[in-house]
N, C-alpha and C positions, 0 to 999 in steps of 0.2 A: 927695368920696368916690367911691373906683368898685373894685368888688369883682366879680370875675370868678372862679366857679363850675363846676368840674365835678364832679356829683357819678352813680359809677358801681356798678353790682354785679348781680348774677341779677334778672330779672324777677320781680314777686312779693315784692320786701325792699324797695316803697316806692320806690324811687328817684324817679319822676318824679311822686308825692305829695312828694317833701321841695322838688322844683325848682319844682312851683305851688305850694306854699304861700309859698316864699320872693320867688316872683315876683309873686303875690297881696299879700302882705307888702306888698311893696317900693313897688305902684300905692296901695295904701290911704295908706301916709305921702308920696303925690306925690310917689314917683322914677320917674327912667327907666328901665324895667327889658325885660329877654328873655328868653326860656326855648324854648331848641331841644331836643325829644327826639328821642333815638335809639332803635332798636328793634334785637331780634337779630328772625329769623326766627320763634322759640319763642313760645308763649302766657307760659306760667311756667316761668323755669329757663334761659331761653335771657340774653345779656347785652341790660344795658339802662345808658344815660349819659343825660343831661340838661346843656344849659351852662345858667346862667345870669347875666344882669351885671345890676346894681343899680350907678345910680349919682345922683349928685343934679342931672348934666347930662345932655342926651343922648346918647346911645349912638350909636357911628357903625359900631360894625359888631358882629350879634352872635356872629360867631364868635370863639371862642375857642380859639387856639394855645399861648398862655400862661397859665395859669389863676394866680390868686395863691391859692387855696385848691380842693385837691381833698379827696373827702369819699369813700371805698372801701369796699362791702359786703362787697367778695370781694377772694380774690387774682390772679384773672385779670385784676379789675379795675387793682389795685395795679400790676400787671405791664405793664401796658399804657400806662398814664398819668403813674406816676411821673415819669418822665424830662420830661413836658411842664410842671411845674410851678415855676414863675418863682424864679431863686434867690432865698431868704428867706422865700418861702411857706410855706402852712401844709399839712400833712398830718392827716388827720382818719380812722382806722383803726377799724374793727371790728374789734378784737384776738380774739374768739371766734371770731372765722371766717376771722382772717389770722394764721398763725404765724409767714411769714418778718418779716426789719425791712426797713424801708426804705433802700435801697442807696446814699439822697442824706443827705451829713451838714452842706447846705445850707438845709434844712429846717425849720421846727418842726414835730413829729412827738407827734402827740397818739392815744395807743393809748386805744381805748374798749372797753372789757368789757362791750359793749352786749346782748347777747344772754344773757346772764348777770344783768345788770343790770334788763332784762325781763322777764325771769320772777320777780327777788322785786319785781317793780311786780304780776304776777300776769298779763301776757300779750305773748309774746314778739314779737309782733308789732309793740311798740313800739319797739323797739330802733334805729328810723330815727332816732326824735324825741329818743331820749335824743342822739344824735349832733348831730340838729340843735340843739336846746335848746346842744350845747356850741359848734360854729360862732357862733349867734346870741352868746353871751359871749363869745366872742374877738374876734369882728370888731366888733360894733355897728351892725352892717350894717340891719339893721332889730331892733323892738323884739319883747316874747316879744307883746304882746299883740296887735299888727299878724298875727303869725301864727296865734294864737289866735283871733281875726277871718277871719285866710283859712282855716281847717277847716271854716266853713261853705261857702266857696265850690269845697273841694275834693273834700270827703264828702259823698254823697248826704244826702238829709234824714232818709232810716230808718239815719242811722249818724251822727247828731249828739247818741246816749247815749255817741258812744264820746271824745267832748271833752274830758270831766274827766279820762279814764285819759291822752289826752294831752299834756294841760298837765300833769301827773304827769311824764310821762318826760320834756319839756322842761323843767320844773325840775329836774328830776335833771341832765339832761346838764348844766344850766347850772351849778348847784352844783358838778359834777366842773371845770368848766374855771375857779372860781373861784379853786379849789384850787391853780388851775398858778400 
């Protein structure tokens, strides 16, 4: 298995919390994994991407040119990355906060009403994990609980009440991708 990740959008919506946890994830169940962030200039609001690869040999290089699955918070994200996405890959949309479609009809193209879907969990801030929760069931790239494990090592410790709310919106996302 080797599953190559970029997942992109504004600073401040999680992104490189979804890239450690899955590359957390990934060390717990003894894969070989990497995780390169990228940064805009901005504190919050400015763009922010993460690669990451999980795989169950080692990795020979961690960049990624070709992603088999990209994961978009925003549409400047969308706009920017689409096109580097391996044909037959997976597309993974914040549909609240991207209205155009996606231009590749090479794709599978999974629209998430994530942001929406956080607020009747009751905090909108979750909307990363409803996303990931839905990655984690399409690929099986790593398990829910592996990542449920890495929350501790990615959240500070005065912010491990906030667990339960997120194993909430990863079961959500994952339920949604059940669906498909």
């Amino acid at each position: 298995m080797l599953q190559k990740i970029i997942l992109a959008g504004f600073g401040g919506q999680g992104v490189m919390s979804m890239g450690q946890l899955l590359a957390y994830a990934g060390l717990v169940e003894k894969k070989h994994v990497s995780w390169i962030p990228s940064y805009g200039p901005e504190m919050r609001g400015g763009t922010a991407n993460c690669s990451v690869t999980i795989s169950d040999e080692e990795v020979s290089s961690p960049i990624i040119t070709e992603p088999d699955t990209l994961i978009v918070l925003n549409r400047p994200s969308l706009e920017k990355f689409e096109k580097d996405v391996k044909r037959g890959g997976r597309l993974l949309i914040n549909s609240s906060l991207i209205q155009i479609e996606s231009q590749r009809q090479d794709l599978q193209v999974l629209k998430i009403d994530a942001s929406e879907m956080a607020r009747e969990i009751g905090n909108n801030r979750v909307s990363n994990m409803i996303i990931l929760g839905a990655f984690i069931e399409l690929t099986r790239s790593v398990t829910l609980e592996s990542v449920i494990g890495a929350l501790k090592q990615v959240l500070p410790e005065y912010r491990y009440n906030l667990i339960p709310l997120n194993r909430q919106a990863l079961e959500k996302g994952i339920q949604l991708a059940k669906g498909i």
